[in-house]
C-alpha positions, 0 to 999 in steps of 0.5 A: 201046713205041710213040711218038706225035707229039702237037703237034710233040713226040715221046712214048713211051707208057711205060704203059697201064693198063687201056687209058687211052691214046686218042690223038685224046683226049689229042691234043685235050687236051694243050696247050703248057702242058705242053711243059715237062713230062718225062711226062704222066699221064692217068687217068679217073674217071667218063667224063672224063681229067685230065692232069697233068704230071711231071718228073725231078729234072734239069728246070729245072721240077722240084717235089716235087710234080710228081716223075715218083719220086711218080707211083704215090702221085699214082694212089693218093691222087688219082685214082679207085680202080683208074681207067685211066690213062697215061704219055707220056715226052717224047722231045725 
């Protein structure tokens, strides 16, 4: 997979569906607020992404909520029906 660097952290780009990842995009969206996140998911639903942030079971951040294990039923109920979508994993 290849890796980013986006605002002096390192990701991987872990999926791509439908070509959902554009960097200068994602790189103007992603703030420090997420820097705490272990993966970012983006998705697209009528011309503009949503990001939100997961984490695994070991970070400090952890909510059911927000657990990297729910990402496929967070796109199934929350986001667009088959709407292009990405995952960065932080590498840092």
């Amino acid at each position: 997979m290849k890796k980013y660097n986006i605002n002096n952290k390192e990701y991987e780009l872990v999926e791509n569906y439908k070509d959902g990842f554009d960097l200068g995009i994602v790189t103007e969206k992603i703030t420090e607020y997420f820097d705490d996140f272990d993966y970012i998911v983006g998705d697209w639903s009528y011309g503009k992404i949503r990001i939100k942030g997961f984490c695994d079971k070991g970070n400090p951040n952890y909510k059911k909520i927000n657990d990297i294990k729910l990402k496929e039923a967070y796109i199934k109920d929350n986001c667009s029906y088959d709407c292009k979508y990405f995952v960065l994993k932080k590498l840092d």
